[in-house]
C-alpha positions in Angstrom: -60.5 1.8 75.6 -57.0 1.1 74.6 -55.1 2.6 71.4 -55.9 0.5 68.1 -53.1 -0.8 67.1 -51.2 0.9 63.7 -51.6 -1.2 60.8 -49.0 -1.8 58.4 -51.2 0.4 55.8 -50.9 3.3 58.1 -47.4 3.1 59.2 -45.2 5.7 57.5 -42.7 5.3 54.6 -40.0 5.8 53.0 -40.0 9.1 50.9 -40.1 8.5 47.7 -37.6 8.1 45.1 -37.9 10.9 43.4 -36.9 13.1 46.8 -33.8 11.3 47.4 -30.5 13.2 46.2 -27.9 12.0 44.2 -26.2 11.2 47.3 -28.3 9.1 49.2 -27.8 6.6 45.5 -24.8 4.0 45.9 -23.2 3.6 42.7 -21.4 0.1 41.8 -17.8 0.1 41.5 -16.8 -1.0 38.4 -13.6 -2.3 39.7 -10.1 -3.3 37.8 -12.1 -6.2 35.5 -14.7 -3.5 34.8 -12.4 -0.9 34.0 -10.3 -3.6 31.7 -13.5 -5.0 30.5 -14.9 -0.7 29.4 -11.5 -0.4 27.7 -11.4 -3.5 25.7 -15.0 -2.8 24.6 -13.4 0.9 23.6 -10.4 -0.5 21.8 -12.4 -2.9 19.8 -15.4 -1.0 18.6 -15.7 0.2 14.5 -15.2 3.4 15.2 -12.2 3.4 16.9 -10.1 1.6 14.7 -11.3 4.5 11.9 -10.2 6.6 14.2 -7.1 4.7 14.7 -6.9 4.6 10.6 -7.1 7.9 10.3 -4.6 8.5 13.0 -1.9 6.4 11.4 -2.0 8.5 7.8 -1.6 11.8 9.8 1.1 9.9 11.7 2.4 9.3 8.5 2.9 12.7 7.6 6.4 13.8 9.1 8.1 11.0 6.8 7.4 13.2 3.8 8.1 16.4 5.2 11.4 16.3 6.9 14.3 13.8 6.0 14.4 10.4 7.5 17.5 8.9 9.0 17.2 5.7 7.6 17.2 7.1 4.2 20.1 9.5 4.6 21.7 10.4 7.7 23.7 13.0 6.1 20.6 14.8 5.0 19.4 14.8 8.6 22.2 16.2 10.2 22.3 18.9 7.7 18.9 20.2 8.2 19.2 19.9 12.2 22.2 22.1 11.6 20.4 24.4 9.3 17.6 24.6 11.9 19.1 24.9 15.2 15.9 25.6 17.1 13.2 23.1 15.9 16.2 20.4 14.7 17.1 19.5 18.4 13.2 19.2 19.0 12.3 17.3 16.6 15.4 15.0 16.6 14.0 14.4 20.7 10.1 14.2 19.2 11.2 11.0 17.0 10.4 12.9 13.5 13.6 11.8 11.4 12.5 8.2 12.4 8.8 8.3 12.2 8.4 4.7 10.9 10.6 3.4 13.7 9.3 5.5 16.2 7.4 4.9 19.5 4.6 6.8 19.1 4.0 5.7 15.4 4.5 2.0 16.1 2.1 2.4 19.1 -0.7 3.7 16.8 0.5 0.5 14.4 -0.1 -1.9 17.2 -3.5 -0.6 18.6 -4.9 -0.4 15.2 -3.6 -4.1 14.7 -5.0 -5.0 18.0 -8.0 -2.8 17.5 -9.1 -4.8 14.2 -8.3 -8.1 15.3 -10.5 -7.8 18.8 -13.4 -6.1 16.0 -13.3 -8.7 13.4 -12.7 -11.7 15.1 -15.7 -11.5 16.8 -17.9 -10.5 14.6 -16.4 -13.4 12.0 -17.6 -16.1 14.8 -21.1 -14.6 15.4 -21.4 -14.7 11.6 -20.6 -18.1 11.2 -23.0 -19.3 14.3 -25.3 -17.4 12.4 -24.8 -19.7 9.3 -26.1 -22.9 10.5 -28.9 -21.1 11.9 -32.3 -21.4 10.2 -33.8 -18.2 8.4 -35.8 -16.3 10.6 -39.4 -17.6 11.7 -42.1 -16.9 9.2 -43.8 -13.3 10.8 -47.5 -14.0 12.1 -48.7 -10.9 9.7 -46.6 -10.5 6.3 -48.5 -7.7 5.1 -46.8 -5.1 7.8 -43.6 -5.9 6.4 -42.1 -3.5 3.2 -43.3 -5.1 0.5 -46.0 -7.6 0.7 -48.6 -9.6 -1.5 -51.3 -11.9 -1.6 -52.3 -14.4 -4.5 -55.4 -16.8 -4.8 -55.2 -19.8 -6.6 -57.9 -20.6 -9.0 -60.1 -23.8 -8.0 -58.5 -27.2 -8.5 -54.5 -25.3 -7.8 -51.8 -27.2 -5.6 -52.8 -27.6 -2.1 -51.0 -25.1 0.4 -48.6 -27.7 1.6 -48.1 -28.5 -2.2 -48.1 -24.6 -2.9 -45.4 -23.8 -0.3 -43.0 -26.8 -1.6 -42.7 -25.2 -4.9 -42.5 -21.8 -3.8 -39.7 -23.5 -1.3 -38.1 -25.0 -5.0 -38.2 -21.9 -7.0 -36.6 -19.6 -3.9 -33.9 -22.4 -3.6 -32.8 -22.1 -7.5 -32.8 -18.2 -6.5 -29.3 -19.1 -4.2 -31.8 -18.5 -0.6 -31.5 -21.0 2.1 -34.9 -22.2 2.9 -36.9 -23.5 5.4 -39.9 -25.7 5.1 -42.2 -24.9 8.6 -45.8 -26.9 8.5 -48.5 -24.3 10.8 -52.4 -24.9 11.3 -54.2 -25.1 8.1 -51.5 -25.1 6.0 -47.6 -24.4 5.6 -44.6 -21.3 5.0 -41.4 -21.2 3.6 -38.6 -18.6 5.3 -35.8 -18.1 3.2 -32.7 -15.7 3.6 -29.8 -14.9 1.1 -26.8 -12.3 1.0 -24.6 -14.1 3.7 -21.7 -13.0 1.6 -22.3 -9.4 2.1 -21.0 -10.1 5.7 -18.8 -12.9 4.6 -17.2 -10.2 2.5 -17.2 -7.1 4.8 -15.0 -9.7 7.2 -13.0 -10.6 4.2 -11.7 -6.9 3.7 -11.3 -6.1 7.1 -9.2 -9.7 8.1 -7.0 -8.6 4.7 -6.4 -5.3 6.3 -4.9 -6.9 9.1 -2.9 -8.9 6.9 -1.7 -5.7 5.3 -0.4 -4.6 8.3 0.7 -8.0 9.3 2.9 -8.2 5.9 3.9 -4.8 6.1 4.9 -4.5 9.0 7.3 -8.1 8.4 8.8 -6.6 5.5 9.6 -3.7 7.0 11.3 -5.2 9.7 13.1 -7.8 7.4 13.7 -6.2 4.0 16.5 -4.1 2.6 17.1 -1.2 0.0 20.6 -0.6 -1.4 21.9 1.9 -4.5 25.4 0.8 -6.7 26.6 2.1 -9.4 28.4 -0.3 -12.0 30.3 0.9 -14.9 30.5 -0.5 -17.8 32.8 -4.0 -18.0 32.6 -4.2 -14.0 30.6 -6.1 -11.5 29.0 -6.4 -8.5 28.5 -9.0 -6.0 25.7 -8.7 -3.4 27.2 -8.4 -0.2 27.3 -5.3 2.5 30.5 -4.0 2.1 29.6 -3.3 -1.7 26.9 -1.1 -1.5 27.5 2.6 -2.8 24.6 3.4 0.3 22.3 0.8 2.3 19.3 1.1 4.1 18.1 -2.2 5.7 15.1 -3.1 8.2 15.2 -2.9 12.1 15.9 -6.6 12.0 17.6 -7.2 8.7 20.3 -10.3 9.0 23.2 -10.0 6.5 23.2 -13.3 6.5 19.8 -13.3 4.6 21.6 -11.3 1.4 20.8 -13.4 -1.7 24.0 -14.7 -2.9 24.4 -13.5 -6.9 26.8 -11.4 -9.0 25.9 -8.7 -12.3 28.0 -7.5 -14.7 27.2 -4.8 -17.1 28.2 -6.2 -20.1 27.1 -2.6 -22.1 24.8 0.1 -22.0 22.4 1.5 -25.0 21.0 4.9 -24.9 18.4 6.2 -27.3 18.0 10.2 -27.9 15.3 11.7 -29.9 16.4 13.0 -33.3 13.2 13.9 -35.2 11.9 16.6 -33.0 13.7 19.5 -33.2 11.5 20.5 -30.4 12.7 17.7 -28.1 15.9 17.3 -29.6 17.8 14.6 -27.2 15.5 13.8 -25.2 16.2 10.3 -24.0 14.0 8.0 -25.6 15.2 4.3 -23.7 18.0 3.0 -21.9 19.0 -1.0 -22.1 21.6 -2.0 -20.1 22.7 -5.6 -21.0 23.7 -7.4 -17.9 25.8 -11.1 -16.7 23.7 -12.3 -13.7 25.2 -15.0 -12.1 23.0 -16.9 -9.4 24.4 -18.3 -6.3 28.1 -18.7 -5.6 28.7 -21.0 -8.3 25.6 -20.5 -10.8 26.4 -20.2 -14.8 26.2 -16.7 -15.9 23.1 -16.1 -18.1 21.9 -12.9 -19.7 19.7 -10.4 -19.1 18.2 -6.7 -20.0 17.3 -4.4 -17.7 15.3 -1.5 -18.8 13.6 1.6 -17.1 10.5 0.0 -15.4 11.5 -3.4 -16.4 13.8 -4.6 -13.1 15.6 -7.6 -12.8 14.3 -10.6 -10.4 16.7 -12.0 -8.6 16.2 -14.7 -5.8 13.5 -12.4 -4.8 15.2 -9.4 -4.9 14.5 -6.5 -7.9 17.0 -4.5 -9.1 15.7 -1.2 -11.0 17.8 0.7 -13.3 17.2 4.1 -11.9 20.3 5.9 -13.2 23.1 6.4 -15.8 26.1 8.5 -16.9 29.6 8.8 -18.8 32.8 7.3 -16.4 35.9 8.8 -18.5 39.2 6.7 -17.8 41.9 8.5 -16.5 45.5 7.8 -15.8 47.4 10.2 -12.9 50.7 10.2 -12.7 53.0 11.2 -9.9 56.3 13.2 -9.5 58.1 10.1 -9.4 56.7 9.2 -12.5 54.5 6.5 -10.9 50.6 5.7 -11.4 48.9 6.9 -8.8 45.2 6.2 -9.9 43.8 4.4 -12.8 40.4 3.7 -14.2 36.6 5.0 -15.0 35.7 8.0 -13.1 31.7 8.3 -12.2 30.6 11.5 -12.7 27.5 13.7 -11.7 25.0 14.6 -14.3 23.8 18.3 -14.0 21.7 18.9 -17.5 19.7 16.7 -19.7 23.1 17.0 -22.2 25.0 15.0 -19.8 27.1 18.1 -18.6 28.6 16.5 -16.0 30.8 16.8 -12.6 34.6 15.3 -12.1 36.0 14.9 -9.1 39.3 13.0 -9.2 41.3 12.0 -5.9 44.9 10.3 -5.9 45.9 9.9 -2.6 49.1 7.6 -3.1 50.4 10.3 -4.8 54.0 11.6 -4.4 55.8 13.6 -2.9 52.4 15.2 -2.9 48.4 14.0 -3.1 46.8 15.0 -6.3 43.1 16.4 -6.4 41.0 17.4 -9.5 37.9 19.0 -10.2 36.2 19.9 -13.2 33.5 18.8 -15.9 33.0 16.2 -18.5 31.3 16.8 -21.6 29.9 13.9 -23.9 29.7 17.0 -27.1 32.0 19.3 -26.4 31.5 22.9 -28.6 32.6 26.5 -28.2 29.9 29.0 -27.4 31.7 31.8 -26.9 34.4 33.6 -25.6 36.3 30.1 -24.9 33.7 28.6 -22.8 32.9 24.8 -23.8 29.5 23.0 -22.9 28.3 20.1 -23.6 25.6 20.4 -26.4 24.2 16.9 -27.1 23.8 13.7 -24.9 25.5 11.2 -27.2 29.6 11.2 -26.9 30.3 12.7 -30.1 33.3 14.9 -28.5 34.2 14.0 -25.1 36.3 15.9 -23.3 37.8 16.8 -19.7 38.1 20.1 -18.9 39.7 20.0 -15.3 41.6 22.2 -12.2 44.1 20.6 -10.5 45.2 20.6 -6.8 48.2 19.2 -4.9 48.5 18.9 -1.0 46.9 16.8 1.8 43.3 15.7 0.9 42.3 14.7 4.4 41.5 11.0 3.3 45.0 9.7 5.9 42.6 11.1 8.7 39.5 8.5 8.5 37.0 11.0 8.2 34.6 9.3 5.3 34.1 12.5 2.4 31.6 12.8 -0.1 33.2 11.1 -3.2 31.9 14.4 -5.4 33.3 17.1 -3.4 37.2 18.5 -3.0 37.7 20.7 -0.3 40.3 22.7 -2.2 40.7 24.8 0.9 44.3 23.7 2.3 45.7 22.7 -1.1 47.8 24.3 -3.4 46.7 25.1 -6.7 48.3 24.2 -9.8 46.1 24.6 -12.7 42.8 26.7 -13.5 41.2 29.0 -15.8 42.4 32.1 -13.6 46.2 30.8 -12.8 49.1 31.7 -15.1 49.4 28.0 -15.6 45.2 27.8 -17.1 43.1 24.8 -17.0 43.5 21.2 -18.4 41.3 20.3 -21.4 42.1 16.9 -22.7 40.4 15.0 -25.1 41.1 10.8 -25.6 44.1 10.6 -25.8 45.8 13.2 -24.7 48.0 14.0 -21.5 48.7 17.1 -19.7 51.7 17.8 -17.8 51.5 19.1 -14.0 53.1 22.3 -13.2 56.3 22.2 -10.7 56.7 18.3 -11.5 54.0 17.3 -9.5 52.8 14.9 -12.3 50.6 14.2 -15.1 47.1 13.2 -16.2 45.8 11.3 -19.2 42.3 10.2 -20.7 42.5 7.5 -22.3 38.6 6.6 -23.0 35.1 7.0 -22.1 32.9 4.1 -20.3 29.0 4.4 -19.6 27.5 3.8 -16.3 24.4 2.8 -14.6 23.1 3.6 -11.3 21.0 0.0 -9.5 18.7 0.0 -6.8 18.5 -3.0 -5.4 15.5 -3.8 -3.1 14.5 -6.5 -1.2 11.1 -7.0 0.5 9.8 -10.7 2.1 6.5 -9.3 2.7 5.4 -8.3 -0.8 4.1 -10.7 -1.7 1.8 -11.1 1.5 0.6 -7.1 1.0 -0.5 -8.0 -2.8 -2.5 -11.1 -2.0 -4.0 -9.5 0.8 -4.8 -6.3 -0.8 -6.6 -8.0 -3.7 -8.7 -10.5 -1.0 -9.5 -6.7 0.8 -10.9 -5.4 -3.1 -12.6 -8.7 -3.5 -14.3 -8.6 -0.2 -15.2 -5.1 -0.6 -16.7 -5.6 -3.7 -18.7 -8.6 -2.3 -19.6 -6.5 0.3 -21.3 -3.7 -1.5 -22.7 -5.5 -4.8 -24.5 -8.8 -2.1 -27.7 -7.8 -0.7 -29.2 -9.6 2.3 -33.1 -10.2 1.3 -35.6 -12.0 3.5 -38.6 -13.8 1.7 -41.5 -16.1 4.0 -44.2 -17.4 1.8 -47.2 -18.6 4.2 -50.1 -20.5 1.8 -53.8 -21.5 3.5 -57.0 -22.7 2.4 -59.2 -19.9 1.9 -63.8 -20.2 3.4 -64.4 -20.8 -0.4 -61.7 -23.7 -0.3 -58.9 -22.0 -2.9 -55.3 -22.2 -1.4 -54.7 -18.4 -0.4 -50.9 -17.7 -0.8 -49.3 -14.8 1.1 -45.9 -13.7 0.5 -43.6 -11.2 1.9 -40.0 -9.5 1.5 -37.4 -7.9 3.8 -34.3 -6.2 3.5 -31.6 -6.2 5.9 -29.6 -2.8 5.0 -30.5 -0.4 2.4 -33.6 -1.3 0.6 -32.8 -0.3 -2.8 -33.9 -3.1 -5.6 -36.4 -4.9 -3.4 -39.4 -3.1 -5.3 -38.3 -4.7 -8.5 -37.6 -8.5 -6.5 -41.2 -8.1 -5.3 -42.2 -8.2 -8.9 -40.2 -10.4 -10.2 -41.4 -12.8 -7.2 -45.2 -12.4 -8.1 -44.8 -12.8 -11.7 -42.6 -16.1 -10.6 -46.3 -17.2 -9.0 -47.8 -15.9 -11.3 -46.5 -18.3 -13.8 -46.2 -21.3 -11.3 -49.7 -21.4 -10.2 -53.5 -20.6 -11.9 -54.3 -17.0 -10.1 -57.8 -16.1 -10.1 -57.4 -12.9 -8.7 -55.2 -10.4 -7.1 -56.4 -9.5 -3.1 -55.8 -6.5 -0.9 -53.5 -6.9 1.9 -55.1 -6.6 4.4 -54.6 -9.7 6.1 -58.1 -10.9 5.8 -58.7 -14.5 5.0 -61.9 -13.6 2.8 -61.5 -14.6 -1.1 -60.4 -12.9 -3.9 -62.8 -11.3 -6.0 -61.7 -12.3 -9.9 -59.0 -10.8 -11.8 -59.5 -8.2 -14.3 -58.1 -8.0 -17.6 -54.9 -6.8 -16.3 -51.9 -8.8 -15.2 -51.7 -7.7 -11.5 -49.4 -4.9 -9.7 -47.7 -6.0 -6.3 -48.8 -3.6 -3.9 -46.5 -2.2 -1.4 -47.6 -2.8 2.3 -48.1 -0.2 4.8 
């Protein structure tokens, strides 16, 4: 008798799955689109662009902590040279530019991108989602959060009838509705809160117009500091700035053409308090602003926190002091310098620093240094301070210096600073000759005929900064659409309400209801009542009826106006 042949039953098999290693598994590649695709997906996810957020403010960091270069170079260099390890580092790391910086403006641009690949998106799948009907009515209502059932007394609306007015009142209630006829009768679904979303897209598109507009002003705008004295003027252009700071793409030729003049300054002092006695109380500057190159010259006051808007540009008044007028005279008897000297102010009394150059000079430059003082009085021992802000005694008290000031050599100096180091001294408190004090007036005569100097009057000044930002404007209306939408956002909740009504075994139109809430689920106890009492008043209720999703009727009402019940 021959073999039987195998059957396919019998014939052995593979082992199974569970025996195989990880090895004997082939993996997909995911490949270059894969990889690009995984990346994207990354970038553009929720939590990476608060990640990214986050980033970008401890980015921000350095700026405040360590000078920037674009704000003053010369602060820069002297903290590199004051700290010769970590300077150099630093310096190579990008940290005295952090705005302008590669690694900062790569964490700019991937937020940016990161917000734009999120909220786009998202703001298409909400607006498909807007011509879409409300979501089909559920086949039991009573599993849903909060629930109900009504029965209408005998002779009530039929259910079609029943479900057109509930349809009416949820409409005047701002829900978009949906009438849906079903066996035996007919429901309503109905969905509102589709701002909530249309304002949580709202604050996060004005974010990117925050950056958008901040990131075009930076690159565009322009910061600038002069100071004016009184009777003199300015004209905006580059070469008469005191300092400058403009963007990474700033165009000169974008300067608003205009012209001030300060015309006077007014400064107020307290003199009640003995307490705060002159303490500055205002400062008004009265200025000639003259639009264009050929505008008419209208005036203006500019006050502490009350800039000047010109052509877009604001100038703040940030800073002011006493000029005192000088007249230097040389050993050949000729005027070497002439006019207001700006000082420094070093005490609320307007003690301040002089620092006096005359480079035409001759046969020899002529430097001074010393302090102005608005009140000059004696305290001692022939010392002279300054004892009140207002100019009720000016004077100069000065040292002076002949020799080469260094200026012939190009090398640009700080205007408040004589480097009395190679010069000769001609007058101070400690030579035979002693110091200078003049008063208005008055003129002192050099030593060794090197010259002479006068003061002939005191002027005020004011110190301007003048800024210029095209993107502003663009960061405030976006930054008030972002509050907007976030209020929207949290204040809009998204409710779901399906009313289904039936004829009842006893013939009484049954009515069930239903709520939802998409999100949190706070208030949609109190909705729930305020929805059955609606009925309530629409409709003759015999009874209230357990949900249980029976269709057996109601047995009557007691008493009692009825308590929605809150489903399982």
């Amino acid at each position: 008798m021959g073999d039987a042949p195998v059957s396919s039953a019998s014939a052995p098999k593979d082992p199974a799955p569970r025996n195989r290693t990880r090895d004997d598994v082939t993996l997909p590649a995911l490949g270059v689109g894969g990889t690009l695709r995984w990346a994207w997906t990354q970038l553009t996810s929720m939590r990476t662009a608060l990640l990214l957020l986050l980033l970008l403010a401890v980015a921000a960091v350095p700026g405040s902590l360590v000078p920037q270069r674009r704000a003053g170079p010369e602060a820069v260099d002297q903290w590199i040279e004051d700290n010769p390890f970590w300077g150099p580092i630093l310096d190579a790391l990008q940290f005295f530019d952090v705005y302008t910086s590669v690694w900062f403006s790569a964490i700019y641009l991937l937020l940016f991108t990161s917000l734009v690949g999120c909220v786009l998106p998202r703001a298409l799948k909400h607006a498909k989602a807007l011509r879409q009907p409300p979501a089909r009515t559920p086949r039991n209502l009573g599993r849903l959060p909060e629930s109900g059932v009504v029965v209408l007394e005998a002779g009530g609306p039929a259910p079609e009838e029943a479900v057109r007015q509930a349809q009416r009142w949820l409409r005047r209630k701002r829900y978009r509705v949906e009438l849906r006829p079903e066996a035996g009768g007919a429901s309503v679904g109905a969905e509102r809160g589709y701002l909530r979303e249309i304002g949580n897209i709202l604050f996060h598109f004005s974010l990117i117009g925050v950056l958008a507009f901040m990131a075009y002003g930076g690159m565009t705008k322009y910061t600038g500091q002069k100071i004016i004295v009184e009777g003199e003027g300015f004209a905006n252009n580059l070469v008469a700035y005191d300092s400058f700071t403009p963007g990474m793409y700033f165009d000169a030729a974008s300067l608003q053409p205009f012209q001030l003049t300060l015309k006077s300054f007014d400064a107020t002092f307290e003199r009640q308090s003995q307490t705060h006695w002159g303490a500055p109380l205002d400062y008004t500057a009265v200025m000639e602003v003259r639009h264009g190159t050929g505008g008419e010259p209208e005036e203006q006051v500019l006050k502490v926190n009350h800039p000047l808007e010109i052509d877009g540009a604001k100038v703040y008044l940030v800073g002011n002091g006493y000029a005192p007028v000088v007249t230097v005279r040389d050993g050949n008897g000729d005027i070497a310098f002439q006019g207001p000297v700006v000082t420094r102010v070093t005490d609320q009394n307007f003690n301040s620093l002089a620092v006096i150059k005359a480079p035409d000079a001759r046969p020899d430059q002529l430097g001074f240094v010393g302090q102005f003082m608005p009140a000059a009085a004696d305290v001692g021992q022939g010392v002279e301070v300054s004892v009140d802000p207002e100019p009720l005694n000016p004077k100069l008290i000065l040292n002076s210096y002949s020799g080469d000031l260094g200026l012939d050599a190009g090398v640009p100096q700080n205007v408040y600073v004589l480097d009395t180091s190679t010069l000769t001294e001609l007058n101070s408190r400690r030579s035979e000759n002693g110091g200078i004090t003049l008063s208005v007036g008055q003129t002192h005569v050099l030593p060794d005929g090197k010259g002479s100097i006068s003061l002939d009057g005191v002027r005020r000044y004011v110190g301007l900064d003048i800024h210029y930002d095209a993107g502003k404007w663009g960061v405030g209306v976006f930054s008030v659409l972002a509050l907007i939408g976030l209020a929207v956002s949290l204040f809009t909740r998204r409710r779901r309400v399906w009313v289904r009504a039936r004829t009842g075994d006893d013939g009484r139109t049954r009515v069930e209801y239903a709520l939802l809430a998409r999100g949190e689920e706070f208030g949609l106890r109190e909705e729930h009542v305020a929805l059955r009492e609606a009925f309530e008043k629409m409709w003759p209720v015999s009874a209230p009826e357990a949900d249980t999703g029976e269709t057996t009727p109601a047995t009557p009402a007691p008493a009692a106006a009825p308590t929605p019940r809150s489903g399982d």
